[in-house]
N, CA, C and O atoms as a GROMACS GRO file, in nm:
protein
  576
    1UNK      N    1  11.763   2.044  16.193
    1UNK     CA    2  11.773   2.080  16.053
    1UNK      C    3  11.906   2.149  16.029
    1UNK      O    4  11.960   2.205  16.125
    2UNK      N    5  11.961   2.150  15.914
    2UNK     CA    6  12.057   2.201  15.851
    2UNK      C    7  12.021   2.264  15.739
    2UNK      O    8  11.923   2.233  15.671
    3UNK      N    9  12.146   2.410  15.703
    3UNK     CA   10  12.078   2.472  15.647
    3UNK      C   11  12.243   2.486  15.575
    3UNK      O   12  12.321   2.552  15.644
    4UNK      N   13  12.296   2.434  15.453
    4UNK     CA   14  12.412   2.393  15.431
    4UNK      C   15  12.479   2.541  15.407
    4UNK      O   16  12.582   2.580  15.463
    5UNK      N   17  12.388   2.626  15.298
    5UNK     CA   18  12.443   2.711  15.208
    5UNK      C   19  12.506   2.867  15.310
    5UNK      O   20  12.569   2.965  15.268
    6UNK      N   21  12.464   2.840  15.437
    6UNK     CA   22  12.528   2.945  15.545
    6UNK      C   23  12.567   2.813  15.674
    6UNK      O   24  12.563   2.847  15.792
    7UNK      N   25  12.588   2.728  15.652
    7UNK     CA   26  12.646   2.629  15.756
    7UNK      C   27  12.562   2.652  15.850
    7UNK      O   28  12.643   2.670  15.942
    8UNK      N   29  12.452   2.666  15.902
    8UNK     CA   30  12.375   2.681  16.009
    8UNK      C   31  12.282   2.549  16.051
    8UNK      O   32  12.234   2.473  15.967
    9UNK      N   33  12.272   2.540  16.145
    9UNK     CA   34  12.134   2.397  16.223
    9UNK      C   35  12.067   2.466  16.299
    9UNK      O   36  12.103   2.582  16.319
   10UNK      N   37  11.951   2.415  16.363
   10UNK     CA   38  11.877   2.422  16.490
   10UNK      C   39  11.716   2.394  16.484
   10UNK      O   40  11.667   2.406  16.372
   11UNK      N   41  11.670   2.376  16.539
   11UNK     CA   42  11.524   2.280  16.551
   11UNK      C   43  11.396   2.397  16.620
   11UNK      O   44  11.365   2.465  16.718
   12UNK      N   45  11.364   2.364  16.513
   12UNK     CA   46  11.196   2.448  16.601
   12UNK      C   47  11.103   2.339  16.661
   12UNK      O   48  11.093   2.220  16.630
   13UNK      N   49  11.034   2.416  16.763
   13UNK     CA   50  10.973   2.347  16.893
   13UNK      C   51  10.833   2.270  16.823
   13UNK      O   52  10.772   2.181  16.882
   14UNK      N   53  10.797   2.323  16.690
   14UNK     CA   54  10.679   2.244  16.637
   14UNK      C   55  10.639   2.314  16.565
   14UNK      O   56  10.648   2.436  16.559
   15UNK      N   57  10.554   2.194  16.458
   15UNK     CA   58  10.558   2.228  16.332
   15UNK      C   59  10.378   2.188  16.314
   15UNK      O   60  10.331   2.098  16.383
   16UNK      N   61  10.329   2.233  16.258
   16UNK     CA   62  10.131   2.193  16.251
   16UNK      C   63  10.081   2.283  16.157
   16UNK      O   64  10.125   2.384  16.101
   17UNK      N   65   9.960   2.208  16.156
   17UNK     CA   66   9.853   2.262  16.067
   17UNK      C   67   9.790   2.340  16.176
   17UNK      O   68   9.772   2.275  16.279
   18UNK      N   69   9.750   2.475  16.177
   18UNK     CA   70   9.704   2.610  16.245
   18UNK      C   71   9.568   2.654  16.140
   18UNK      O   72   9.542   2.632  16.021
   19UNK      N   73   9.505   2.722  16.245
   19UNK     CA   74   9.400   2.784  16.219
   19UNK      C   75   9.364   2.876  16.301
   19UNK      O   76   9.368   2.864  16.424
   20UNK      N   77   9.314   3.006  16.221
   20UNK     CA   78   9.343   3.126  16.327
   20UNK      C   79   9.220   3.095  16.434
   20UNK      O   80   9.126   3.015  16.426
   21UNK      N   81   9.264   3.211  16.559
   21UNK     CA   82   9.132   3.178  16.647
   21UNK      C   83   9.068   3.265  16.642
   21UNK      O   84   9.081   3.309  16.528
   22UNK      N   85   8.977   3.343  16.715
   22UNK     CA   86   8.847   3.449  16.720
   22UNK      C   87   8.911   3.576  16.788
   22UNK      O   88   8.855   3.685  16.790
   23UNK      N   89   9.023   3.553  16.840
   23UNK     CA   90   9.113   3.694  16.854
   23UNK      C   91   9.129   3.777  16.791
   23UNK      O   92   9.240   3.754  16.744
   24UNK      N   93   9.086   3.892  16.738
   24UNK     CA   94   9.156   3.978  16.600
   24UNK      C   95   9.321   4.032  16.617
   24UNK      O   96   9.396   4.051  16.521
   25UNK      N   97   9.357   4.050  16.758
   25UNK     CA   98   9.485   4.079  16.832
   25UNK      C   99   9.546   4.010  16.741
   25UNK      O  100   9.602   4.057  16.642
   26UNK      N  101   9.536   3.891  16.773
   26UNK     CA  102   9.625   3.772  16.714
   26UNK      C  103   9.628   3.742  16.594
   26UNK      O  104   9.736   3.742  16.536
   27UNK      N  105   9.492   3.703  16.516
   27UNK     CA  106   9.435   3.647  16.405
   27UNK      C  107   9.362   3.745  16.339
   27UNK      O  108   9.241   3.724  16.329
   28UNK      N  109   9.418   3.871  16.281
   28UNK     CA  110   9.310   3.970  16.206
   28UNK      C  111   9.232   3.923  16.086
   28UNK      O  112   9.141   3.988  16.034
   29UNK      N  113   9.275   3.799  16.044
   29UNK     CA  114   9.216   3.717  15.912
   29UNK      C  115   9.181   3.571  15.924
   29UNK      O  116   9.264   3.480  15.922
   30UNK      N  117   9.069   3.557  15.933
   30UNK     CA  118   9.071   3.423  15.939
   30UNK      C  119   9.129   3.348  15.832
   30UNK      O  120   9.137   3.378  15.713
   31UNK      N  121   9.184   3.208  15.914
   31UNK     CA  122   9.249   3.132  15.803
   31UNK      C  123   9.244   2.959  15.802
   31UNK      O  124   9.132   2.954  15.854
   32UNK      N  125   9.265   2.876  15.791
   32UNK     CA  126   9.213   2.700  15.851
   32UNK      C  127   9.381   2.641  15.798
   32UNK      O  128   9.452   2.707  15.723
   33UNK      N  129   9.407   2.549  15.837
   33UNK     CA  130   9.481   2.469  15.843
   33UNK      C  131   9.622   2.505  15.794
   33UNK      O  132   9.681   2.403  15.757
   34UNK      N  133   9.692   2.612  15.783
   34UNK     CA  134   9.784   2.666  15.716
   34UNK      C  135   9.936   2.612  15.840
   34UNK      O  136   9.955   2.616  15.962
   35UNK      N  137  10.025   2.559  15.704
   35UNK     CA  138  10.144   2.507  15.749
   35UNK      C  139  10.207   2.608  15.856
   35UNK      O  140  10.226   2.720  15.809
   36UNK      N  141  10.243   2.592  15.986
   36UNK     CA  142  10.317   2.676  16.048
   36UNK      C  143  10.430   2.615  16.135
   36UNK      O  144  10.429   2.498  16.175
   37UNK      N  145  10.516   2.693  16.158
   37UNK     CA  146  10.605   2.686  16.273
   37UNK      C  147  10.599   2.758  16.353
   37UNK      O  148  10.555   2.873  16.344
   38UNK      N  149  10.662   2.680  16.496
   38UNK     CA  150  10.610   2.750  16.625
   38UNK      C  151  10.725   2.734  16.664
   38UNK      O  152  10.808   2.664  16.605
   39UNK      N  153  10.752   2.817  16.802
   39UNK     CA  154  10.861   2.802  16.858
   39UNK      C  155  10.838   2.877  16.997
   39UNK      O  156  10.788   2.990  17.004
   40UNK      N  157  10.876   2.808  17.096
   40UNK     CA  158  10.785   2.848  17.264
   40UNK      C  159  10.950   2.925  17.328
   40UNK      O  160  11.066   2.882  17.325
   41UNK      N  161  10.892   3.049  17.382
   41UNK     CA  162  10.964   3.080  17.434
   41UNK      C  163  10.904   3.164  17.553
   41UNK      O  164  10.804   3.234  17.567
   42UNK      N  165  11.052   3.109  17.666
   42UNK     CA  166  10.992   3.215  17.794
   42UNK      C  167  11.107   3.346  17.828
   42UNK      O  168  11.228   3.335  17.842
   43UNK      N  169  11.028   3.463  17.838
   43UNK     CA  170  11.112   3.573  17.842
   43UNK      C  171  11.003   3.675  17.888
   43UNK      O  172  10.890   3.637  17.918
   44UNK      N  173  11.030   3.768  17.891
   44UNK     CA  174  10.978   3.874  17.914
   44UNK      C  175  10.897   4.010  17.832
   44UNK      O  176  10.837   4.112  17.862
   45UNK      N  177  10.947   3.927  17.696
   45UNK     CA  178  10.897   4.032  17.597
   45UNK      C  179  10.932   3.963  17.457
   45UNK      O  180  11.000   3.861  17.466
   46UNK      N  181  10.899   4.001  17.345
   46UNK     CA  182  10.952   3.969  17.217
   46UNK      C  183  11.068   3.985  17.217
   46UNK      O  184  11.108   4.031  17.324
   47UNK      N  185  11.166   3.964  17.121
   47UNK     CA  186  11.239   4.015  17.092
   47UNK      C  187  11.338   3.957  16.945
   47UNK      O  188  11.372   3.844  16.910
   48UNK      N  189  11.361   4.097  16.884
   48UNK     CA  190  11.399   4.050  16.695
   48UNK      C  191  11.454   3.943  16.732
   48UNK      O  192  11.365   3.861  16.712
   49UNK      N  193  11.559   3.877  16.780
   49UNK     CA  194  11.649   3.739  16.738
   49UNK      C  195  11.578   3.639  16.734
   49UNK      O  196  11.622   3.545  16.668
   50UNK      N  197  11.432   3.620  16.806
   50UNK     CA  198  11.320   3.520  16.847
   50UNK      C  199  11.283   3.528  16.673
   50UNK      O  200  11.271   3.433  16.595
   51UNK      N  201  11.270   3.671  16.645
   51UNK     CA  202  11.188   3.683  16.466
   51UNK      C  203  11.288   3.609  16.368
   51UNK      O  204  11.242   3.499  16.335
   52UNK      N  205  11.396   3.634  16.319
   52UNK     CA  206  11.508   3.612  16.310
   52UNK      C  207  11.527   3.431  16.313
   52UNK      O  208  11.562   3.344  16.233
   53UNK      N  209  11.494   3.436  16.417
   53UNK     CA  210  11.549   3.298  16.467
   53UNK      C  211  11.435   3.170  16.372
   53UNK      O  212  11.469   3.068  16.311
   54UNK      N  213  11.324   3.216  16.389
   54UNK     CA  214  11.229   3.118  16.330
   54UNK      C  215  11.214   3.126  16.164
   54UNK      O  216  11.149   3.045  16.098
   55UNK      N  217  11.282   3.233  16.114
   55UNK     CA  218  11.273   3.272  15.940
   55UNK      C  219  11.366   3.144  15.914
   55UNK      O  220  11.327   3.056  15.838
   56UNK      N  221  11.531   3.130  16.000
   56UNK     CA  222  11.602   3.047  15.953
   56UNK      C  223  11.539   2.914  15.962
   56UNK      O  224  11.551   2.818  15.886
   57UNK      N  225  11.442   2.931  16.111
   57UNK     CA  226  11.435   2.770  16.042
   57UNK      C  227  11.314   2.711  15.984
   57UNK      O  228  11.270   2.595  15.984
   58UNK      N  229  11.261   2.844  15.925
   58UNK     CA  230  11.132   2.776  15.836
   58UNK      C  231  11.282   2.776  15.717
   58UNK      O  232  11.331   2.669  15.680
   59UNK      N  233  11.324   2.882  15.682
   59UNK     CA  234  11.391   2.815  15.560
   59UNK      C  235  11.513   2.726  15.542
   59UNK      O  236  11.573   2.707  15.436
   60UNK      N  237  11.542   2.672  15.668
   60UNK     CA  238  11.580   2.499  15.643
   60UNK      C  239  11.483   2.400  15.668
   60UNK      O  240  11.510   2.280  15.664
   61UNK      N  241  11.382   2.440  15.691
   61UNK     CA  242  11.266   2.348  15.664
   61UNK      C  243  11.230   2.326  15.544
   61UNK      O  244  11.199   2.215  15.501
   62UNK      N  245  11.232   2.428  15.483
   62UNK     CA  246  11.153   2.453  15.331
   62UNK      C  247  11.282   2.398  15.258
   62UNK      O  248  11.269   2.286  15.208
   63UNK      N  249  11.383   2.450  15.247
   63UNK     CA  250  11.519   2.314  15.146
   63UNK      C  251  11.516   2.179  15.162
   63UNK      O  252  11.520   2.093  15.074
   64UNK      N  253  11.506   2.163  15.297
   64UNK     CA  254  11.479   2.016  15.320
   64UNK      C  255  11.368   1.930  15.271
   64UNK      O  256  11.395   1.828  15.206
   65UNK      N  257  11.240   1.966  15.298
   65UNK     CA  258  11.139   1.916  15.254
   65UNK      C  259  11.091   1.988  15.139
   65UNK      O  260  11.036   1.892  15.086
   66UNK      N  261  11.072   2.077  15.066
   66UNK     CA  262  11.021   2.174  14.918
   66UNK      C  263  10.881   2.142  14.968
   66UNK      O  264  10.788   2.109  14.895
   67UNK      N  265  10.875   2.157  15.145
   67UNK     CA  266  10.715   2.237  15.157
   67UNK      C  267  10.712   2.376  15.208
   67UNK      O  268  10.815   2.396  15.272
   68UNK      N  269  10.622   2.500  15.204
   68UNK     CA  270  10.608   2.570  15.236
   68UNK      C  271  10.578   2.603  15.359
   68UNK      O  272  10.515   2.516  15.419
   69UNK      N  273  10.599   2.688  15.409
   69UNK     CA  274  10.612   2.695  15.560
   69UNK      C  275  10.473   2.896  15.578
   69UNK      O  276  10.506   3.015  15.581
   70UNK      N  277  10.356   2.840  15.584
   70UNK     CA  278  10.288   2.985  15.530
   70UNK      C  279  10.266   3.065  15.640
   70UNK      O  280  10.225   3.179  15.620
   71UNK      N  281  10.288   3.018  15.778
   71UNK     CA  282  10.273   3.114  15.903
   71UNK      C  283  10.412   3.072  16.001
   71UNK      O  284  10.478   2.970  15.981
   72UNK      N  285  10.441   3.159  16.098
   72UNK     CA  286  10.541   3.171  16.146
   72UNK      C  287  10.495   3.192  16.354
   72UNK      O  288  10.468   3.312  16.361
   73UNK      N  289  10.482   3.147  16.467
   73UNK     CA  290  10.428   3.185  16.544
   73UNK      C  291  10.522   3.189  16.653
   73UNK      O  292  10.578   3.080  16.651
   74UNK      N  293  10.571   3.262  16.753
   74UNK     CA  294  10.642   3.261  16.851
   74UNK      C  295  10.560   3.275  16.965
   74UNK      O  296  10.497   3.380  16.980
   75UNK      N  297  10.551   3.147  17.080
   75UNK     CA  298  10.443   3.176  17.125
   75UNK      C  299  10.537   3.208  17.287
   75UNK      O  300  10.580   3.100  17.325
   76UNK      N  301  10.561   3.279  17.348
   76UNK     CA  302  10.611   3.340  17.449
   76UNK      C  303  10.489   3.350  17.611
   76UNK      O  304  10.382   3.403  17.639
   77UNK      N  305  10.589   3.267  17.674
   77UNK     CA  306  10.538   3.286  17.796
   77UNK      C  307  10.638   3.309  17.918
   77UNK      O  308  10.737   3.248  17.957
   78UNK      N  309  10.547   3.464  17.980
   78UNK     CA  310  10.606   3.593  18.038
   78UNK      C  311  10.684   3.502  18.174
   78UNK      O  312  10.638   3.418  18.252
   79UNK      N  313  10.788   3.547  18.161
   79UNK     CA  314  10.884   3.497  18.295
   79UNK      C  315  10.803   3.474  18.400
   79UNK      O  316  10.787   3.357  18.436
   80UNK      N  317  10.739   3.580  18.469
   80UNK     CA  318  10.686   3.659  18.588
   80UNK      C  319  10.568   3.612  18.589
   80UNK      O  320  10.527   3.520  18.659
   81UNK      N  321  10.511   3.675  18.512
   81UNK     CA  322  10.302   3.626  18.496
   81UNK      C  323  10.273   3.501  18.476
   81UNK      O  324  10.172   3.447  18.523
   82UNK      N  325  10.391   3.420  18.374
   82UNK     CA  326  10.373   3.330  18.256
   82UNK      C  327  10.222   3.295  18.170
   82UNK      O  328  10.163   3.196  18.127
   83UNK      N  329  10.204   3.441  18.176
   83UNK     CA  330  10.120   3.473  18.096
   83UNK      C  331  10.139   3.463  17.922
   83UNK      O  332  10.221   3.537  17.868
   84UNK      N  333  10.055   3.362  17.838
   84UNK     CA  334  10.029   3.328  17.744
   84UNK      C  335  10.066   3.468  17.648
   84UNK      O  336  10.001   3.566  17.685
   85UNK      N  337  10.143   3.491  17.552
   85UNK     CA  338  10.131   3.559  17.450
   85UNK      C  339  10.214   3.522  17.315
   85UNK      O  340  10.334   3.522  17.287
   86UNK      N  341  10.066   3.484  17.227
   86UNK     CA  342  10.125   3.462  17.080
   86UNK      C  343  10.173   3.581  16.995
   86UNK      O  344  10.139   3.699  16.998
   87UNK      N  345  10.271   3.508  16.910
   87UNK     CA  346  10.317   3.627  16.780
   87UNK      C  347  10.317   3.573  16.649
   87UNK      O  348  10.401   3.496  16.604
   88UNK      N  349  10.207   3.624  16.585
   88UNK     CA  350  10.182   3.536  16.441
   88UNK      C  351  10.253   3.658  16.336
   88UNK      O  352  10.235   3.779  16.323
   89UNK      N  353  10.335   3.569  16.278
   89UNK     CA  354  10.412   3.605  16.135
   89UNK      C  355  10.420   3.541  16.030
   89UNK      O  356  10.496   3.451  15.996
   90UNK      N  357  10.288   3.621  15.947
   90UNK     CA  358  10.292   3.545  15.810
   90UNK      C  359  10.260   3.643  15.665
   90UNK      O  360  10.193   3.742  15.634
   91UNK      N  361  10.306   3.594  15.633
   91UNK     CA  362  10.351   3.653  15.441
   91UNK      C  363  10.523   3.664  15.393
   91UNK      O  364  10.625   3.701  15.451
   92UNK      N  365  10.498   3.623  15.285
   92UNK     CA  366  10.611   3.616  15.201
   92UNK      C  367  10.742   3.700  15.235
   92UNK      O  368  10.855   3.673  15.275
   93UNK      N  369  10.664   3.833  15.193
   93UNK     CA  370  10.789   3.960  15.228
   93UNK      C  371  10.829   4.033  15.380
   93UNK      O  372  10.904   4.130  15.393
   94UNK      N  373  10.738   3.938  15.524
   94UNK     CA  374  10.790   3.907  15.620
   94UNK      C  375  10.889   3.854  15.652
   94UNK      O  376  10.988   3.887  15.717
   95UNK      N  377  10.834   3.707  15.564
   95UNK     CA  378  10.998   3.689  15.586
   95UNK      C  379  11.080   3.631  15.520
   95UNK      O  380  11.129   3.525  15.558
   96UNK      N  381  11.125   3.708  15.365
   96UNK     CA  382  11.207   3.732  15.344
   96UNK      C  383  11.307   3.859  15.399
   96UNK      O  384  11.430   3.856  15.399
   97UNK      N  385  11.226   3.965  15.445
   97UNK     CA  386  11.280   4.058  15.522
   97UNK      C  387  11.354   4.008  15.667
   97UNK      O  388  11.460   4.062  15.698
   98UNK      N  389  11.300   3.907  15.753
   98UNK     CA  390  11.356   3.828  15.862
   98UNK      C  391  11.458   3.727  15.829
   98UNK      O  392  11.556   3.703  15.899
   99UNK      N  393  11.429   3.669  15.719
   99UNK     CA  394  11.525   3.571  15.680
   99UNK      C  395  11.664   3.674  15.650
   99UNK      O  396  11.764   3.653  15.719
  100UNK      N  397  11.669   3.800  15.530
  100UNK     CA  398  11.774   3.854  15.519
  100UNK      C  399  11.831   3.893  15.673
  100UNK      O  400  11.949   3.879  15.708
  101UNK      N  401  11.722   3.945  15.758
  101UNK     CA  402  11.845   4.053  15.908
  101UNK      C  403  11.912   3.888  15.951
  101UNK      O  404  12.034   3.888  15.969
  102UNK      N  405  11.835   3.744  15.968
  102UNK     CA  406  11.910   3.629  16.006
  102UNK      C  407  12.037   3.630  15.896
  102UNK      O  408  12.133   3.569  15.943
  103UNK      N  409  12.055   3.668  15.799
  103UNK     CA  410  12.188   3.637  15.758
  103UNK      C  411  12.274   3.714  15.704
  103UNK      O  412  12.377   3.673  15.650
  104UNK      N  413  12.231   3.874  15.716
  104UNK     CA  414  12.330   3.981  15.818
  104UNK      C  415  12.368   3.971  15.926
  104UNK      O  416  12.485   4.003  15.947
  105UNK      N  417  12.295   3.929  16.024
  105UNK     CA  418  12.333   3.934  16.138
  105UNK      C  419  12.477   3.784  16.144
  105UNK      O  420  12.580   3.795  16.210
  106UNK      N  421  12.449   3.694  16.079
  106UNK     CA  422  12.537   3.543  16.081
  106UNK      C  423  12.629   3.617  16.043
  106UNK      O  424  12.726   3.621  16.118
  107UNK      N  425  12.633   3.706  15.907
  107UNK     CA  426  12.763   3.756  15.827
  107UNK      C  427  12.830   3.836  15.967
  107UNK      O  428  12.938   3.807  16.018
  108UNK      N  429  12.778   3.896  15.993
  108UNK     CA  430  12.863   4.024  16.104
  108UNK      C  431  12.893   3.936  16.229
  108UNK      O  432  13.013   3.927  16.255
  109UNK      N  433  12.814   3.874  16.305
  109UNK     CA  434  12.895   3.766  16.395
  109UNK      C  435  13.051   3.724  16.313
  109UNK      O  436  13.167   3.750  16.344
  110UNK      N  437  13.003   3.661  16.217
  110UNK     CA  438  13.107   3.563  16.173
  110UNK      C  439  13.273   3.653  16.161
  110UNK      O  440  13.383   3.624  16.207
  111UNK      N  441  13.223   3.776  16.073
  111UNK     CA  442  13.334   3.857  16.036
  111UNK      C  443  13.350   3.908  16.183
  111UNK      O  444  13.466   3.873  16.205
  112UNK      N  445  13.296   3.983  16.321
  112UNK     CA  446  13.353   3.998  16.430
  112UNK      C  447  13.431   3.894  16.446
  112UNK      O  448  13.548   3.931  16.447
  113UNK      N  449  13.418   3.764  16.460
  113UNK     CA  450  13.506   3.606  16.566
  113UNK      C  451  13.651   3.634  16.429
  113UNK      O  452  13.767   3.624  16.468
  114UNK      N  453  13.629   3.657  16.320
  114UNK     CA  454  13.752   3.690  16.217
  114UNK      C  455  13.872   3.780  16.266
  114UNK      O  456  13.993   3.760  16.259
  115UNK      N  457  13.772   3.920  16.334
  115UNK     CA  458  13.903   3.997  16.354
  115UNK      C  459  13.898   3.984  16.500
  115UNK      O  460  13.973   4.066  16.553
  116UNK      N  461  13.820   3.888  16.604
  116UNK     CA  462  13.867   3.875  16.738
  116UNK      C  463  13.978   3.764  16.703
  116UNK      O  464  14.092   3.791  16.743
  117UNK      N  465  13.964   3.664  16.645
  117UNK     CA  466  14.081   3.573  16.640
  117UNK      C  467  14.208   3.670  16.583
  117UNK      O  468  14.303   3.676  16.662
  118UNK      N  469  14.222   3.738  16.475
  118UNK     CA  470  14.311   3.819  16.418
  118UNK      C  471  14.370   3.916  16.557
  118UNK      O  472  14.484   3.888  16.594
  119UNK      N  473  14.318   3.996  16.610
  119UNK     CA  474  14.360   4.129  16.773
  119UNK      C  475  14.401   3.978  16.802
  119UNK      O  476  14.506   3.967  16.739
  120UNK      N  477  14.375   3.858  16.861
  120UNK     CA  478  14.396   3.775  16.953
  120UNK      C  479  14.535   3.707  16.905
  120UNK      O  480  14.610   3.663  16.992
  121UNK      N  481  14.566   3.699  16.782
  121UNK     CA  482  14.684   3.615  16.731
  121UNK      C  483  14.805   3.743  16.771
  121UNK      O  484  14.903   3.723  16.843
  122UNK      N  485  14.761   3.906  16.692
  122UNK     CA  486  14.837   4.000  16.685
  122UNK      C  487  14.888   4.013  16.904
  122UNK      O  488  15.004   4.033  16.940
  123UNK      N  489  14.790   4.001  16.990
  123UNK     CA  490  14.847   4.047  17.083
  123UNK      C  491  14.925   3.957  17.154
  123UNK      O  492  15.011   3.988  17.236
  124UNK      N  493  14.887   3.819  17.113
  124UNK     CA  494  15.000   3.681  17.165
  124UNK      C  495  15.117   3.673  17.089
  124UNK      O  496  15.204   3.600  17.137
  125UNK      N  497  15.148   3.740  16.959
  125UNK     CA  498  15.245   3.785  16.916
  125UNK      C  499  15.363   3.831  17.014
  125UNK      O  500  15.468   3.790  17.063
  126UNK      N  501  15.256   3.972  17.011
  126UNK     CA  502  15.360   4.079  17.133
  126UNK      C  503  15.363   4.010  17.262
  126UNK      O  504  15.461   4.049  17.325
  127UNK      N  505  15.308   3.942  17.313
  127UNK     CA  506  15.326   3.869  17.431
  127UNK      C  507  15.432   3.765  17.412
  127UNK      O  508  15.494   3.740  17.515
  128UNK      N  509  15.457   3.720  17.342
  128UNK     CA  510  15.563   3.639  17.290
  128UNK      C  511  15.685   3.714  17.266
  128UNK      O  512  15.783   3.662  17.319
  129UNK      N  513  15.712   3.842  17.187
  129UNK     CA  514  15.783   3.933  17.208
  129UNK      C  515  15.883   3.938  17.283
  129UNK      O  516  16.002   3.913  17.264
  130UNK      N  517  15.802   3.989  17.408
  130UNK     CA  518  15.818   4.079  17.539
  130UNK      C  519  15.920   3.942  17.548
  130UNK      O  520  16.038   3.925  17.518
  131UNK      N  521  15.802   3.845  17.612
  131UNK     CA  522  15.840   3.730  17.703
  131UNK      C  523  15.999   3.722  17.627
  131UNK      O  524  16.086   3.760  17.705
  132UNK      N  525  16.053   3.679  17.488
  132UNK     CA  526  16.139   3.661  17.467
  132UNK      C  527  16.270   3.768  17.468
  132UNK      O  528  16.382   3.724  17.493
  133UNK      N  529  16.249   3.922  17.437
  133UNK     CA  530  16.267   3.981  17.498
  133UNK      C  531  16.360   4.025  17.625
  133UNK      O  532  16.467   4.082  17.642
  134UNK      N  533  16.256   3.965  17.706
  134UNK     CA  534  16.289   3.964  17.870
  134UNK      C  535  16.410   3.849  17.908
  134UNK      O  536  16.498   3.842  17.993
  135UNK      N  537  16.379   3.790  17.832
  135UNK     CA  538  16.443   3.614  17.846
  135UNK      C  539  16.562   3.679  17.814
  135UNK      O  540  16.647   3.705  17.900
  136UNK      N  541  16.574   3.710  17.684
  136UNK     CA  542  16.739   3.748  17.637
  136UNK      C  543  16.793   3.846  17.717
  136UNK      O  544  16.898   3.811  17.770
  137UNK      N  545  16.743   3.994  17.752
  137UNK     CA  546  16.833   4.065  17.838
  137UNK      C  547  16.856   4.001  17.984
  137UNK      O  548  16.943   4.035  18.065
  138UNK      N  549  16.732   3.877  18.006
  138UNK     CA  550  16.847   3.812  18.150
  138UNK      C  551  16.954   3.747  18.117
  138UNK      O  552  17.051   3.766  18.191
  139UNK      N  553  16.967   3.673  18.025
  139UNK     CA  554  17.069   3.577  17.930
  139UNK      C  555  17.181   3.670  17.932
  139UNK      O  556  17.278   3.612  17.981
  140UNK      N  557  17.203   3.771  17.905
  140UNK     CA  558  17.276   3.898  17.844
  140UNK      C  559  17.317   3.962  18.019
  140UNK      O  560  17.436   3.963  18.050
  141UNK      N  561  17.247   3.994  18.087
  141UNK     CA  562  17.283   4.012  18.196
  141UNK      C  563  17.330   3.916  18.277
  141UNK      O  564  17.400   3.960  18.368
  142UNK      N  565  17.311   3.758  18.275
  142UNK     CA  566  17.399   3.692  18.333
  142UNK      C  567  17.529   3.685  18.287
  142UNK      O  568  17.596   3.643  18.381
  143UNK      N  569  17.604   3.708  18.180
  143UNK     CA  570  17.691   3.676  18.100
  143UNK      C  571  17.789   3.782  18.146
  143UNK      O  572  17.905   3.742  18.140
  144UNK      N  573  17.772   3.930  18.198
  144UNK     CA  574  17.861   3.931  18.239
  144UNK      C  575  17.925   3.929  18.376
  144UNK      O  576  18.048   3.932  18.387
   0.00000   0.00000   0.00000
């Protein structure tokens, strides 16, 4: 998927009709067939960019198709144990709150690679400098 209006792509691991299970951990509300995205990951723990990561692409899902995307699930399995653990995220002002830190966080990447290219042009400058510099007082010292 593409997501034009911040130039962004990337694909979630699956997309289904969900229904909560008898867990309250997991599922404090029961619910039947509700549109979700999933996305499998193995690590060691949650972590925000995983949250983050799936807001963007329910909402290049949702431009693309003008369907709603009403649950959000990261289902993580533990490096070590690879022990099963789901993360259900759903309501509106979830994630719009996840969707905004995904595109703070894009803005501040983007503006860091701005002023690393900028230090990076400024110090090949002075490296250019020197080098020329150096060049001329040998030029200058061969001469006499």
């Amino acid at each position: 998927m593409f997501f034009e209006e911040v130039r962004s792509a990337g694909t979630s691991d699956a997309l289904g009709l969900v229904s909560s299970c008898s867990n309250p951990e997991c599922c404090p509300q029961p619910f039947l067939r509700r549109l979700s995205l999933c996305d499998w990951k193995s690590s060691n723990g949650l972590r925000v960019d995983y949250v983050l990561q799936t807001a963007i692409y329910a909402e290049m899902y949702e431009e693309e198709t003008d369907e709603k995307i009403e649950d959000r699930w990261i289902l993580r399995l533990d490096k070590e144990t690879a022990e099963f653990d789901p993360w259900h995220i759903e309501g509106d002002k979830a994630f719009q709150e996840d969707l905004q830190g995904y595109l703070n966080a894009l803005a501040h990447y983007r503006s860091l690679r701005k002023i690393e290219t900028r230090i990076g042009d400024v110090e090949e400058q002075k490296r250019n400098l020197a080098k020329a510099i150096r060049t001329n007082v040998r030029l200058v010292w061969t001469e006499l």
